[in-house]
mmCIF entry with sequence, helices, sheets and N, C-alpha, C, O atoms, coordinates in Angstrom:
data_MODEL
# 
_entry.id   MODEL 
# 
_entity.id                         1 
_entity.type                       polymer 
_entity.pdbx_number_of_molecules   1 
# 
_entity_poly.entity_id                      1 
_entity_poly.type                           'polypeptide(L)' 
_entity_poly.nstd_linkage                   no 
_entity_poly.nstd_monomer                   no 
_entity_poly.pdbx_seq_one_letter_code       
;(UNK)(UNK)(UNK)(UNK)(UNK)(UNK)(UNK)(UNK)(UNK)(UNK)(UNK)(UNK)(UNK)(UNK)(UNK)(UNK)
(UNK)(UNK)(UNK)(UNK)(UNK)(UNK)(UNK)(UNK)(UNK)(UNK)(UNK)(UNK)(UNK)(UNK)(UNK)(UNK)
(UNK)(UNK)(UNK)(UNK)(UNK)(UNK)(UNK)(UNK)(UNK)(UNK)(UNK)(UNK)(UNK)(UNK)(UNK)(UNK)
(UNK)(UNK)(UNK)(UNK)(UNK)(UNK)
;
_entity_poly.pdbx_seq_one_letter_code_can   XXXXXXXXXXXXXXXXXXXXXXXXXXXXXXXXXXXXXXXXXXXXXXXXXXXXXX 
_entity_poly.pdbx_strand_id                 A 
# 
loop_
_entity_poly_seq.entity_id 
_entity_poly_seq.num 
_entity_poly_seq.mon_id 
_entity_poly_seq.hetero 
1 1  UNK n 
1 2  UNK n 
1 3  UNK n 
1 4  UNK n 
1 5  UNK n 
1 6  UNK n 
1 7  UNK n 
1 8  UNK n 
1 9  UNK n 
1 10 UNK n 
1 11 UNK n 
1 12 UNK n 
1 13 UNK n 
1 14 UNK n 
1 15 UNK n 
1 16 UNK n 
1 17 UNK n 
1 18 UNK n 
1 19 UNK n 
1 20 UNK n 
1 21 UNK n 
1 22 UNK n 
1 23 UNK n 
1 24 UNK n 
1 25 UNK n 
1 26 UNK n 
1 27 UNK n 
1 28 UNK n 
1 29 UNK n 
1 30 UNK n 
1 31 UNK n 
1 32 UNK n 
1 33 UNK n 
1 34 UNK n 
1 35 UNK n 
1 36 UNK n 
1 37 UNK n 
1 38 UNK n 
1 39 UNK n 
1 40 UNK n 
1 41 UNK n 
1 42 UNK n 
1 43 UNK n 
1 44 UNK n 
1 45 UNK n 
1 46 UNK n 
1 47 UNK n 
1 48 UNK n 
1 49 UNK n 
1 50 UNK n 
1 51 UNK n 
1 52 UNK n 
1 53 UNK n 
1 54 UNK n 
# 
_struct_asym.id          A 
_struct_asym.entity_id   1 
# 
loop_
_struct_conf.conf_type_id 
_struct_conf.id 
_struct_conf.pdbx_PDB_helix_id 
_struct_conf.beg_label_comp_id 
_struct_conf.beg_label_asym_id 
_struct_conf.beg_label_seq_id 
_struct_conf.pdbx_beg_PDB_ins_code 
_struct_conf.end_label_comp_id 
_struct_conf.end_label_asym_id 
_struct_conf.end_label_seq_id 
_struct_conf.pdbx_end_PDB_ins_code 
_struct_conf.beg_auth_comp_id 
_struct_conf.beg_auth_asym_id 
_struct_conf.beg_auth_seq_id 
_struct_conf.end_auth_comp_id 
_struct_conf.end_auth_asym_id 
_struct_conf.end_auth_seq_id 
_struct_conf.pdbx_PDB_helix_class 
_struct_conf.details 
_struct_conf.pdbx_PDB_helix_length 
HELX_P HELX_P1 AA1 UNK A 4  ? UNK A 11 ? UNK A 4  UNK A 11 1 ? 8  
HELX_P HELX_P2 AA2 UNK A 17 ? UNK A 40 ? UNK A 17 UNK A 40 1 ? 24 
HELX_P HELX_P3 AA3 UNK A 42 ? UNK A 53 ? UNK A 42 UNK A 53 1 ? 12 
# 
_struct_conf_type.id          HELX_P 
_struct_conf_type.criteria    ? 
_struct_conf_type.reference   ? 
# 
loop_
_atom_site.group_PDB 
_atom_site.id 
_atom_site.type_symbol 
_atom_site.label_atom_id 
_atom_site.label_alt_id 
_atom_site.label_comp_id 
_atom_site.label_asym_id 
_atom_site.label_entity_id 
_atom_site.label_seq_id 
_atom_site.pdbx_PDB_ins_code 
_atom_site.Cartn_x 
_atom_site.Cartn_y 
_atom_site.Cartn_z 
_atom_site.occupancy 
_atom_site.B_iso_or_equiv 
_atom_site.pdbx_formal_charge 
_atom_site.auth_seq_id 
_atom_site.auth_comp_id 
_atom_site.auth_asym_id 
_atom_site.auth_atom_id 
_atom_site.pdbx_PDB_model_num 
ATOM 1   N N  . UNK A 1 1  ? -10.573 1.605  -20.955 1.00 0.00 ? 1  UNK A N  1 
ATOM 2   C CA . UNK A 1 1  ? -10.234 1.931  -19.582 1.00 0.00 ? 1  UNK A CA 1 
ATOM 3   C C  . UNK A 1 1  ? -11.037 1.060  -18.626 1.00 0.00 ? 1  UNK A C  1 
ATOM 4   O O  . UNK A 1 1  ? -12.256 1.095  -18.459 1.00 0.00 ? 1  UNK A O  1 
ATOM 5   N N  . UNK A 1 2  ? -10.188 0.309  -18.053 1.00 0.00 ? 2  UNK A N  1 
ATOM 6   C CA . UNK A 1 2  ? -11.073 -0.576 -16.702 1.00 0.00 ? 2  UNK A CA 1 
ATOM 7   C C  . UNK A 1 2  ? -11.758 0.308  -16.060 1.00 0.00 ? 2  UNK A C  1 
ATOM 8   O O  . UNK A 1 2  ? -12.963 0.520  -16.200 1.00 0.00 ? 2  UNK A O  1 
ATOM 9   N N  . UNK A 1 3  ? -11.046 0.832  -15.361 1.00 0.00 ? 3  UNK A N  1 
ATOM 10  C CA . UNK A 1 3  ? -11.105 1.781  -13.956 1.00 0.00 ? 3  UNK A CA 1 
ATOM 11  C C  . UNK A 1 3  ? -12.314 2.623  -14.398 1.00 0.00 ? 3  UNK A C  1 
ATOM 12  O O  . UNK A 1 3  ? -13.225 2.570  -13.572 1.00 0.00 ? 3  UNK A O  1 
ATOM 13  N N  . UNK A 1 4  ? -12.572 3.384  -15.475 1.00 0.00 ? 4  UNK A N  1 
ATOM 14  C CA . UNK A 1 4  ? -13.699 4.073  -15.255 1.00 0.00 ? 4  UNK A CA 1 
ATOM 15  C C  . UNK A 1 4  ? -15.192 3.446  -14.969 1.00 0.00 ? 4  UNK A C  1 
ATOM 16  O O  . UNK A 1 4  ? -16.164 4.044  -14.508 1.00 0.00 ? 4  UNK A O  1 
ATOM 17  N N  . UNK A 1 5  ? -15.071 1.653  -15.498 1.00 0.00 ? 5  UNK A N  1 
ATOM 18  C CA . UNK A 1 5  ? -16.255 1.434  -14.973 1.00 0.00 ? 5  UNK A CA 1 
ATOM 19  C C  . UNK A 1 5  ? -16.732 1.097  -13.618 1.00 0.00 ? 5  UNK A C  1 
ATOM 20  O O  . UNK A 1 5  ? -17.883 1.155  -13.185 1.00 0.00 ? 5  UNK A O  1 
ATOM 21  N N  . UNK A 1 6  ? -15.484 0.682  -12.939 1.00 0.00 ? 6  UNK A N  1 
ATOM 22  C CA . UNK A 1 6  ? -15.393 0.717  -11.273 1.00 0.00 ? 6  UNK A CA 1 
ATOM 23  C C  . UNK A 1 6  ? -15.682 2.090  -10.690 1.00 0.00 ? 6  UNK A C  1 
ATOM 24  O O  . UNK A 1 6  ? -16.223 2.256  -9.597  1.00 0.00 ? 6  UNK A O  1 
ATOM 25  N N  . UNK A 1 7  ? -15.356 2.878  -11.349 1.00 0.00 ? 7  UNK A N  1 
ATOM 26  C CA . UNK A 1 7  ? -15.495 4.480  -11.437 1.00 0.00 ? 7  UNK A CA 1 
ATOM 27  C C  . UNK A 1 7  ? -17.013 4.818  -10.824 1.00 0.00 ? 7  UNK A C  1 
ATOM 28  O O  . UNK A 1 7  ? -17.335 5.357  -9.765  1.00 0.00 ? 7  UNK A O  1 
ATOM 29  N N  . UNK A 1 8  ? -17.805 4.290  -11.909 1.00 0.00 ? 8  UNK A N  1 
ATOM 30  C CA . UNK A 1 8  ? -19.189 4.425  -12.427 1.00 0.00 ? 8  UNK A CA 1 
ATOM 31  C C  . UNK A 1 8  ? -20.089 4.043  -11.253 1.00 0.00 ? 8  UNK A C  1 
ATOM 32  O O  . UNK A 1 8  ? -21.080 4.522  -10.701 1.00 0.00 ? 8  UNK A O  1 
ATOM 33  N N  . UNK A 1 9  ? -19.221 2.846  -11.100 1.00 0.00 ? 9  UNK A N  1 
ATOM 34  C CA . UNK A 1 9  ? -19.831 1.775  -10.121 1.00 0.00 ? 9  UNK A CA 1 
ATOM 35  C C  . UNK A 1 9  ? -20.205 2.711  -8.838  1.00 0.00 ? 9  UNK A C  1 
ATOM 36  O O  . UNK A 1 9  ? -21.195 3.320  -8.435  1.00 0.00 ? 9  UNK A O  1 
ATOM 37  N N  . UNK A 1 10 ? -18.967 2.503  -8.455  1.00 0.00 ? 10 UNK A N  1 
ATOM 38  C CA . UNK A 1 10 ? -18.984 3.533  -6.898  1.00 0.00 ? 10 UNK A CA 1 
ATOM 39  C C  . UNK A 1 10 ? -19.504 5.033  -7.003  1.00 0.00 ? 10 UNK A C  1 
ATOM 40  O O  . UNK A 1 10 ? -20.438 5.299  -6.247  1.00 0.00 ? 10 UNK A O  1 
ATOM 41  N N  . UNK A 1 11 ? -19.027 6.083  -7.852  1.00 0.00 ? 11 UNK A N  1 
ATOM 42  C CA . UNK A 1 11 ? -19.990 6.899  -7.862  1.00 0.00 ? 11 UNK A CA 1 
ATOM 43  C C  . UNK A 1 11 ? -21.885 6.854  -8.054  1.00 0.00 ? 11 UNK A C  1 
ATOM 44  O O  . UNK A 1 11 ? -22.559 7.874  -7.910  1.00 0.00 ? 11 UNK A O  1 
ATOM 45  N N  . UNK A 1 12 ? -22.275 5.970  -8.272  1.00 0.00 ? 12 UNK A N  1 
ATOM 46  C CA . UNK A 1 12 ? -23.691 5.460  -8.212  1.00 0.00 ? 12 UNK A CA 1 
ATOM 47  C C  . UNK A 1 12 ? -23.715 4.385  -6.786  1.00 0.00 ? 12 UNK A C  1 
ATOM 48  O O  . UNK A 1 12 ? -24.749 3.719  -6.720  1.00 0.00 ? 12 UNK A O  1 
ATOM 49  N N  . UNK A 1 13 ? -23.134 4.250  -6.139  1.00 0.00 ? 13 UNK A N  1 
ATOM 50  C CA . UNK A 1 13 ? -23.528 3.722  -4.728  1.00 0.00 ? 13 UNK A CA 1 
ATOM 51  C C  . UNK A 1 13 ? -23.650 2.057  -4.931  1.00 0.00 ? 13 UNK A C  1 
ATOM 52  O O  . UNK A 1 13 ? -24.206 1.335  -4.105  1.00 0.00 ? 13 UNK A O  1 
ATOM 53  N N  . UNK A 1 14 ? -22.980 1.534  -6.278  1.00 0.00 ? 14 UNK A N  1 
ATOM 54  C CA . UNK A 1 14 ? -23.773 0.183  -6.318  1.00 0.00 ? 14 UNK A CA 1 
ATOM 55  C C  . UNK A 1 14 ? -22.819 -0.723 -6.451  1.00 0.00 ? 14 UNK A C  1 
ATOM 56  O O  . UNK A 1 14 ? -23.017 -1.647 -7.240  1.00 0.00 ? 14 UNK A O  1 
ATOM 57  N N  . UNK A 1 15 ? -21.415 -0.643 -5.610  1.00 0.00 ? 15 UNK A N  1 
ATOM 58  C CA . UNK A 1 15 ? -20.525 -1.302 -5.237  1.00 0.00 ? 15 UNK A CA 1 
ATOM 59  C C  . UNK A 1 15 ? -20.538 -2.129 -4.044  1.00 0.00 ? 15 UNK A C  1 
ATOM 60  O O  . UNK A 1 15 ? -20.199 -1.431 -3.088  1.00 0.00 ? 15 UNK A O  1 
ATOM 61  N N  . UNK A 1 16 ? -20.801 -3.391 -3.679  1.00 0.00 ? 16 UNK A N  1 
ATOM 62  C CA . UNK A 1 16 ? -21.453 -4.350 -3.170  1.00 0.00 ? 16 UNK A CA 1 
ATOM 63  C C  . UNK A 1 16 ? -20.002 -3.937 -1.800  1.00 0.00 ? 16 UNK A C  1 
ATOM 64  O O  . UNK A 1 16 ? -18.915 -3.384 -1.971  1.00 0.00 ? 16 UNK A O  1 
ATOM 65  N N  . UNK A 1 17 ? -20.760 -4.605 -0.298  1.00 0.00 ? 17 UNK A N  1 
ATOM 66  C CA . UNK A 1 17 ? -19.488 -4.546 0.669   1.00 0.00 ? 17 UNK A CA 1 
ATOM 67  C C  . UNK A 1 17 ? -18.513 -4.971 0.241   1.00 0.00 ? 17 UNK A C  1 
ATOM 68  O O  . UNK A 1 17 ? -17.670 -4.186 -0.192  1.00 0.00 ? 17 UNK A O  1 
ATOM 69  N N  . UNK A 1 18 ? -18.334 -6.089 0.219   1.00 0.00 ? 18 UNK A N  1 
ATOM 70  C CA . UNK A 1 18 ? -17.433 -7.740 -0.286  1.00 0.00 ? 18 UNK A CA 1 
ATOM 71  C C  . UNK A 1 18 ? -15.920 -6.378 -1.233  1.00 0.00 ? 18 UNK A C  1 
ATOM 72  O O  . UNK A 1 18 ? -14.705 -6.258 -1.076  1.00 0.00 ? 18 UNK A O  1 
ATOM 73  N N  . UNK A 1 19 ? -16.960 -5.663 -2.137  1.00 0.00 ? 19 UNK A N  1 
ATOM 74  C CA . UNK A 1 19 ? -16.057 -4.931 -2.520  1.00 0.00 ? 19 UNK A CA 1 
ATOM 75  C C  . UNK A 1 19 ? -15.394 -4.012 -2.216  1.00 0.00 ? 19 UNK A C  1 
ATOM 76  O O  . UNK A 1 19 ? -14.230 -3.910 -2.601  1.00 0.00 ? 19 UNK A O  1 
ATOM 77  N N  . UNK A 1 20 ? -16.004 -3.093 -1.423  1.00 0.00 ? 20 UNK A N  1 
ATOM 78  C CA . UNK A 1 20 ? -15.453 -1.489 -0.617  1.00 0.00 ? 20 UNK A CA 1 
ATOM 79  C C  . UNK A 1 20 ? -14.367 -2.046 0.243   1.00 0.00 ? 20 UNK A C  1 
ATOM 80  O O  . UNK A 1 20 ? -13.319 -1.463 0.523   1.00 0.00 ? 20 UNK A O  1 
ATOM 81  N N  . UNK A 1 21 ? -15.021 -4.177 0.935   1.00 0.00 ? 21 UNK A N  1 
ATOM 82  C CA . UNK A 1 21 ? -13.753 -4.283 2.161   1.00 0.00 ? 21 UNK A CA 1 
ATOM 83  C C  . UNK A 1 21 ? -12.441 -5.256 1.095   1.00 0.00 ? 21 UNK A C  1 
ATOM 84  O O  . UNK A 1 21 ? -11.420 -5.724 1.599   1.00 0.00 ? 21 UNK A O  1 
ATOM 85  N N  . UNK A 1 22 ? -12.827 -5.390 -0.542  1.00 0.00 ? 22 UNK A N  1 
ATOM 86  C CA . UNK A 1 22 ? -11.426 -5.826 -0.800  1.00 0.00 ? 22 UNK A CA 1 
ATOM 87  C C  . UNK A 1 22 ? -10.342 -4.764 -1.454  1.00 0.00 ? 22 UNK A C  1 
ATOM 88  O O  . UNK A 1 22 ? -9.158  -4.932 -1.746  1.00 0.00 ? 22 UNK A O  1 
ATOM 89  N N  . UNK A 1 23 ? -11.363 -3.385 -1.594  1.00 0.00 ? 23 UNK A N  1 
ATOM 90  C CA . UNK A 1 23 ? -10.734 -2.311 -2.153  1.00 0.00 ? 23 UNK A CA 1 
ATOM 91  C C  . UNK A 1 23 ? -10.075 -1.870 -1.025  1.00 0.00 ? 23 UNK A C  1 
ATOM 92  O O  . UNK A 1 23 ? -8.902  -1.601 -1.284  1.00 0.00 ? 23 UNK A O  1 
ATOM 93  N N  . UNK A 1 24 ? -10.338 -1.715 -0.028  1.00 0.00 ? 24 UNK A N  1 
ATOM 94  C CA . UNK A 1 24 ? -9.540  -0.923 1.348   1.00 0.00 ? 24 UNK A CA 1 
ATOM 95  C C  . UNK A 1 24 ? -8.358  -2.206 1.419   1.00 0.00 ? 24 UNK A C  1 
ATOM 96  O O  . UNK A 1 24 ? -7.193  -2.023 1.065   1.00 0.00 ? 24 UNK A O  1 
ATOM 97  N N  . UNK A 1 25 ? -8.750  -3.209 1.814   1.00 0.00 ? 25 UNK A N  1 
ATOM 98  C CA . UNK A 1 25 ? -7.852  -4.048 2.017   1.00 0.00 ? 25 UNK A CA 1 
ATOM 99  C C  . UNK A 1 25 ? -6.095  -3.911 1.499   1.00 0.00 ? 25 UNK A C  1 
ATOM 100 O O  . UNK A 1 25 ? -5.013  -3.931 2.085   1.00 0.00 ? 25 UNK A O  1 
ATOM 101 N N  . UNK A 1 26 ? -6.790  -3.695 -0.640  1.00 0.00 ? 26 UNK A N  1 
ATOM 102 C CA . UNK A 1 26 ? -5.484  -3.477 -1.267  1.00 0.00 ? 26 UNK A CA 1 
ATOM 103 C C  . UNK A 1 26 ? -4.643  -2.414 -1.330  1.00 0.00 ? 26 UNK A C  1 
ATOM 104 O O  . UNK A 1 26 ? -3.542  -2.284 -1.863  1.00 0.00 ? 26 UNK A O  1 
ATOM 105 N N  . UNK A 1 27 ? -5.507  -1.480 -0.539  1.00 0.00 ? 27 UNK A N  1 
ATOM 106 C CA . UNK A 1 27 ? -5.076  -0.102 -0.278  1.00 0.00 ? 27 UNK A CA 1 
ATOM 107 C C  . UNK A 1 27 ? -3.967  -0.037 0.955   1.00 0.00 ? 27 UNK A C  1 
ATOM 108 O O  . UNK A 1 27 ? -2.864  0.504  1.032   1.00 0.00 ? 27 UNK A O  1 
ATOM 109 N N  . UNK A 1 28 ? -4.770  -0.850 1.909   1.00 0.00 ? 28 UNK A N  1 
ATOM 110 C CA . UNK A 1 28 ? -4.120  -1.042 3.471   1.00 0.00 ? 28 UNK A CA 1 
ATOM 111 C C  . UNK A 1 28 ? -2.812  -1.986 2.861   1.00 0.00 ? 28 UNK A C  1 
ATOM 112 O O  . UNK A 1 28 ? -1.700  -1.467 2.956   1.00 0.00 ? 28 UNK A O  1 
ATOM 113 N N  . UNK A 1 29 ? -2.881  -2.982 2.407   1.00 0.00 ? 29 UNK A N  1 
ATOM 114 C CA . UNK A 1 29 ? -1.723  -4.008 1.763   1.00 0.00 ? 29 UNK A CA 1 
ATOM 115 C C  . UNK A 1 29 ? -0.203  -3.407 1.339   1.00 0.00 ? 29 UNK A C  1 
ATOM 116 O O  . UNK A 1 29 ? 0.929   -3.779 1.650   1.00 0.00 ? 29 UNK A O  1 
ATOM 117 N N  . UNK A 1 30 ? -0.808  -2.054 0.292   1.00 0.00 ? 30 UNK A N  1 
ATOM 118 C CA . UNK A 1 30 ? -0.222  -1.209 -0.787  1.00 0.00 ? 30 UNK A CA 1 
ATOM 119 C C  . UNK A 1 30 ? 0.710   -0.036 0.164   1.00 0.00 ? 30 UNK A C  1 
ATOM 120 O O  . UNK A 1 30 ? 1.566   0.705  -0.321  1.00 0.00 ? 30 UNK A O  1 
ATOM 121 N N  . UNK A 1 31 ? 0.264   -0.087 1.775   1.00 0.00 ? 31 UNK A N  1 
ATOM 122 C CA . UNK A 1 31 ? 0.850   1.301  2.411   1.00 0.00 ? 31 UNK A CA 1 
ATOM 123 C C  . UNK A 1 31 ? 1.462   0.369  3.299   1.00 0.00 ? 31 UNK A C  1 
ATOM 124 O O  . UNK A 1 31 ? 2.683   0.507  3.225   1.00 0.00 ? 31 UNK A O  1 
ATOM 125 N N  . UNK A 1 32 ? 1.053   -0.746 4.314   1.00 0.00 ? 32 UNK A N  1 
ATOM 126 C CA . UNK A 1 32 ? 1.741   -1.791 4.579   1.00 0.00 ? 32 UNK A CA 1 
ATOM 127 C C  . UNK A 1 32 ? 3.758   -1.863 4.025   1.00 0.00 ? 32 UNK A C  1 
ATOM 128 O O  . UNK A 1 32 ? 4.824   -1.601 4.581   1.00 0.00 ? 32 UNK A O  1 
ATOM 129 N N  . UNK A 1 33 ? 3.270   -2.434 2.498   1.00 0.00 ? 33 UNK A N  1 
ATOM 130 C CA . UNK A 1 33 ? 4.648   -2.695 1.498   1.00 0.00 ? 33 UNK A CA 1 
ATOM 131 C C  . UNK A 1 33 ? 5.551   -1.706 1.699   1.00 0.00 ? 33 UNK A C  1 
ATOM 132 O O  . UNK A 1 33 ? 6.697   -1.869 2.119   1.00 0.00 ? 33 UNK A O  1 
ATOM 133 N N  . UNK A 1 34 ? 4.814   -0.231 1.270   1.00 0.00 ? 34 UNK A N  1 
ATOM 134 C CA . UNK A 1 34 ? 5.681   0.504  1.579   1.00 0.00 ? 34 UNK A CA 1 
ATOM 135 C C  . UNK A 1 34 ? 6.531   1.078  2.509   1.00 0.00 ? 34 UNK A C  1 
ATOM 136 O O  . UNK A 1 34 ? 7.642   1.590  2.365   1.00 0.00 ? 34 UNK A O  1 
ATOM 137 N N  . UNK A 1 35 ? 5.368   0.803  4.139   1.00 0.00 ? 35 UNK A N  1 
ATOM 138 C CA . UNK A 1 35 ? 6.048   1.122  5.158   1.00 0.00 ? 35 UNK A CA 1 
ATOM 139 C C  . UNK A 1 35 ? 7.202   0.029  5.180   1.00 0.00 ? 35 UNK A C  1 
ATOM 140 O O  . UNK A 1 35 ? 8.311   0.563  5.175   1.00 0.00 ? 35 UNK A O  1 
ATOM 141 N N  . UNK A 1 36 ? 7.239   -1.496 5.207   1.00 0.00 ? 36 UNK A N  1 
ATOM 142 C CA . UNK A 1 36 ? 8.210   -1.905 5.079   1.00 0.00 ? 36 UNK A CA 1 
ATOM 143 C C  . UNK A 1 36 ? 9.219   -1.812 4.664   1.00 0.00 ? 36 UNK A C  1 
ATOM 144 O O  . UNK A 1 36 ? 10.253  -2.140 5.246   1.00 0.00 ? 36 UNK A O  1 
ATOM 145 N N  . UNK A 1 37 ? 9.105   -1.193 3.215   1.00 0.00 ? 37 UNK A N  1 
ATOM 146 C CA . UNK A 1 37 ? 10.437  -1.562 2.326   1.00 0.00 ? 37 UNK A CA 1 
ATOM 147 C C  . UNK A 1 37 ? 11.002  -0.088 2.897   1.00 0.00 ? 37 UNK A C  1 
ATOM 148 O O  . UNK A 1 37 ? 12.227  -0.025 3.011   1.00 0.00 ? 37 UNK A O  1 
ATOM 149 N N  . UNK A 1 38 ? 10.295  1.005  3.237   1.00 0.00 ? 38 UNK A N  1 
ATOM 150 C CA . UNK A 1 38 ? 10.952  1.947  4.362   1.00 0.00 ? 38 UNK A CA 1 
ATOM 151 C C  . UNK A 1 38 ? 11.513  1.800  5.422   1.00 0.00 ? 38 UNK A C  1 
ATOM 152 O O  . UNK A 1 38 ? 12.111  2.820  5.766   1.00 0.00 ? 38 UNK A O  1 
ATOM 153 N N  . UNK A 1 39 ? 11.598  0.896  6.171   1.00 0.00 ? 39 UNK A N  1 
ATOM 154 C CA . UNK A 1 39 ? 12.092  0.379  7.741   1.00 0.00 ? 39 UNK A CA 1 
ATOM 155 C C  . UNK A 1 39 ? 13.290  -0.415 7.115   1.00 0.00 ? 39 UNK A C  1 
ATOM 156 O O  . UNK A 1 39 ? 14.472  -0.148 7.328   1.00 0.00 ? 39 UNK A O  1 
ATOM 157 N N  . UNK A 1 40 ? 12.838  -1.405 6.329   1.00 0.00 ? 40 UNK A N  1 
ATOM 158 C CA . UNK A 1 40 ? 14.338  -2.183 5.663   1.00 0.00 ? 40 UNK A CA 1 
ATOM 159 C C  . UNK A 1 40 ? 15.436  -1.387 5.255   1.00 0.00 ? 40 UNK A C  1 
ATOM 160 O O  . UNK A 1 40 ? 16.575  -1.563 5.687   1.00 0.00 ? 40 UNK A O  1 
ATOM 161 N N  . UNK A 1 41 ? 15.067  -0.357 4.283   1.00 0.00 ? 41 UNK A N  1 
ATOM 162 C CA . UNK A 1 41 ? 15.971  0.473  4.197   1.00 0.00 ? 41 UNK A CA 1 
ATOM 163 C C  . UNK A 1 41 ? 16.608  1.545  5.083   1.00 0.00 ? 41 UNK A C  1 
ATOM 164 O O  . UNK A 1 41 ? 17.786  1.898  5.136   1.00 0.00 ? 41 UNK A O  1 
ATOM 165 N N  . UNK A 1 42 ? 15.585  1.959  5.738   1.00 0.00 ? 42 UNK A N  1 
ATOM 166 C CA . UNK A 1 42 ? 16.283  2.399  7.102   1.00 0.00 ? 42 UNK A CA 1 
ATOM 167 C C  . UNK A 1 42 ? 17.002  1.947  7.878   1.00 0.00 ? 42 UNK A C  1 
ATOM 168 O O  . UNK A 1 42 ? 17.979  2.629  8.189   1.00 0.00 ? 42 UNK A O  1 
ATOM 169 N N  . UNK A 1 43 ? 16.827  0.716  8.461   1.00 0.00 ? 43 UNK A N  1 
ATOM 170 C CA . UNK A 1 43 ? 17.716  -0.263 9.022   1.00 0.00 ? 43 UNK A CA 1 
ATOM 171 C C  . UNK A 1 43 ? 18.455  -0.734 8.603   1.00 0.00 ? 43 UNK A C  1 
ATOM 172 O O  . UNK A 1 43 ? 19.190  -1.415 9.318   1.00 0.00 ? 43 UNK A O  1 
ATOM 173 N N  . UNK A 1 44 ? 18.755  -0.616 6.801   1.00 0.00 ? 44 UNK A N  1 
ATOM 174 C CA . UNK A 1 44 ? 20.517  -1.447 6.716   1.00 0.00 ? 44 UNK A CA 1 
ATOM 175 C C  . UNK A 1 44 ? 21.223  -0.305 6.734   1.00 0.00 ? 44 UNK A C  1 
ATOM 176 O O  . UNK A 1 44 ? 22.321  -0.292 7.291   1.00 0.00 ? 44 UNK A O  1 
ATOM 177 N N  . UNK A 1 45 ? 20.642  0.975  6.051   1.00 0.00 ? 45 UNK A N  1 
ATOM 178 C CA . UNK A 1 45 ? 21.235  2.102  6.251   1.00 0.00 ? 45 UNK A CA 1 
ATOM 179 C C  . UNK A 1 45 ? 22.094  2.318  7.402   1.00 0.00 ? 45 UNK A C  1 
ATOM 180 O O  . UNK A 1 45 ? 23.318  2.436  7.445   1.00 0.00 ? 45 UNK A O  1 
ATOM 181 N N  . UNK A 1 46 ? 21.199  2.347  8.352   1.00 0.00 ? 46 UNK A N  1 
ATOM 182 C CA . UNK A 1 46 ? 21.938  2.343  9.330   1.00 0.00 ? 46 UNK A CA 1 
ATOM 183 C C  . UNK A 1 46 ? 22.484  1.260  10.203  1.00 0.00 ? 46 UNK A C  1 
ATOM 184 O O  . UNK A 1 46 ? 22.874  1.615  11.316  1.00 0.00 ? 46 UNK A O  1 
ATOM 185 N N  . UNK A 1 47 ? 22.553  0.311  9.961   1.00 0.00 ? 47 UNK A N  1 
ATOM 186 C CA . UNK A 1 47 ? 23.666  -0.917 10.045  1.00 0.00 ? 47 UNK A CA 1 
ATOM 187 C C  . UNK A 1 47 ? 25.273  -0.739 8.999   1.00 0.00 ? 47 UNK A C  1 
ATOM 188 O O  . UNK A 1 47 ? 26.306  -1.198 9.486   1.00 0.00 ? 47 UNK A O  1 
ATOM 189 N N  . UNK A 1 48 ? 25.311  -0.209 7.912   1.00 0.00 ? 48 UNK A N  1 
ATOM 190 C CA . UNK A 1 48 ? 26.003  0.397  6.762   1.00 0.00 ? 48 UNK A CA 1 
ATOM 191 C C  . UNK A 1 48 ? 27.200  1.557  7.349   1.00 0.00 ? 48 UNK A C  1 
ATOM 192 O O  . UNK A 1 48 ? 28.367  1.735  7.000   1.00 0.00 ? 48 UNK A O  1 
ATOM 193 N N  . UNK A 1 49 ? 26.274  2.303  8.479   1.00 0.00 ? 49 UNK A N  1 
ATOM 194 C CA . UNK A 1 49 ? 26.899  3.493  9.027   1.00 0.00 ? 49 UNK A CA 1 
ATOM 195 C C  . UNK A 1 49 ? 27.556  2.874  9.960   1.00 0.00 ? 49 UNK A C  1 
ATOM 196 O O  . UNK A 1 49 ? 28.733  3.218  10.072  1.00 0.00 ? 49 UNK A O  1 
ATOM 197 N N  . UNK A 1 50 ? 27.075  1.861  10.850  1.00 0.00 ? 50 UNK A N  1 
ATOM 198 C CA . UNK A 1 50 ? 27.732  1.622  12.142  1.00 0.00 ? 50 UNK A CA 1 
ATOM 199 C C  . UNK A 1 50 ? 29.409  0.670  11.321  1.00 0.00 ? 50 UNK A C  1 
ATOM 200 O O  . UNK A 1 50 ? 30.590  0.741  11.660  1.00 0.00 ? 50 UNK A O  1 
ATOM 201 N N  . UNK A 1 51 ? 28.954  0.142  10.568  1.00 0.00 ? 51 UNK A N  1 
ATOM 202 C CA . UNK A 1 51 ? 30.379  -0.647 10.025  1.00 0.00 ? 51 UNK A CA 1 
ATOM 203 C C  . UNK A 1 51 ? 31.445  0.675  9.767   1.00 0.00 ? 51 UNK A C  1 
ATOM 204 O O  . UNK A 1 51 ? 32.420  0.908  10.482  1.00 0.00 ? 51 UNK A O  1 
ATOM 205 N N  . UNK A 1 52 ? 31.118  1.303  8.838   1.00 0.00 ? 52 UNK A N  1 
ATOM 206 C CA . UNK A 1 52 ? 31.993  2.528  8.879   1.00 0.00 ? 52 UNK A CA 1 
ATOM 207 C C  . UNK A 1 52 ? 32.549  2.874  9.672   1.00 0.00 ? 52 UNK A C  1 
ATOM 208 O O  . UNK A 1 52 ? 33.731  3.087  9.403   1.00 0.00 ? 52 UNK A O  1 
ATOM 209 N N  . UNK A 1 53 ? 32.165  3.109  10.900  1.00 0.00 ? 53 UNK A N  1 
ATOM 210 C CA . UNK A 1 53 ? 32.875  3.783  12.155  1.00 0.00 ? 53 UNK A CA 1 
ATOM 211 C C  . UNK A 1 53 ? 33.816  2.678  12.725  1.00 0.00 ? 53 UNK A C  1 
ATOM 212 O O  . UNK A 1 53 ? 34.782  3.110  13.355  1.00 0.00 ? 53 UNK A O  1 
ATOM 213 N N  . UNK A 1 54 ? 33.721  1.588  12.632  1.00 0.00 ? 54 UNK A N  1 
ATOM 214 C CA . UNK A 1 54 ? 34.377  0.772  13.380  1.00 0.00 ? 54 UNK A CA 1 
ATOM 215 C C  . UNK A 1 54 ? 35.705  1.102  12.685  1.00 0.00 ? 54 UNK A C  1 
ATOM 216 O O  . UNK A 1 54 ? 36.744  0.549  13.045  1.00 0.00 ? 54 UNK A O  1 
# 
C-alpha cells in the first residue's frame, strides 16, 4: 500500500510544505474537472432541449 506511508507521514506532522501545497493543489485540480465536465454536460443538455422544440 503506497498511501499508508503518506498516511504515516502526515499523521506525524513531517510532510514538508512543497507537499501539503501539491496535495491541495491535486485536490483543487480533481473538483475543478469535475465542476467542468458538470457545466459541459449541463450545457449540451440543454442545447439538446432547445433543438427539440424547434
Amino acid at each position: 500500500m503506497a498511501g499508508s506511508e503518506k498516511e504515516k507521514e502526515s499523521e506525524l506532522g513531517k510532510s514538508s510544505f512543497g507537499e501539503k501545497c501539491s496535495d491541495l493543489a491535486k485536490k483543487q485540480r480533481a473538483k475543478f474537472y469535475i465542476l467542468r465536465r458538470c457545466i459541459a454536460m449541463l450545457v449540451c443538455w440543454h442545447e439538446k432541449n432547445d433543438r427539440k422544440d424547434d
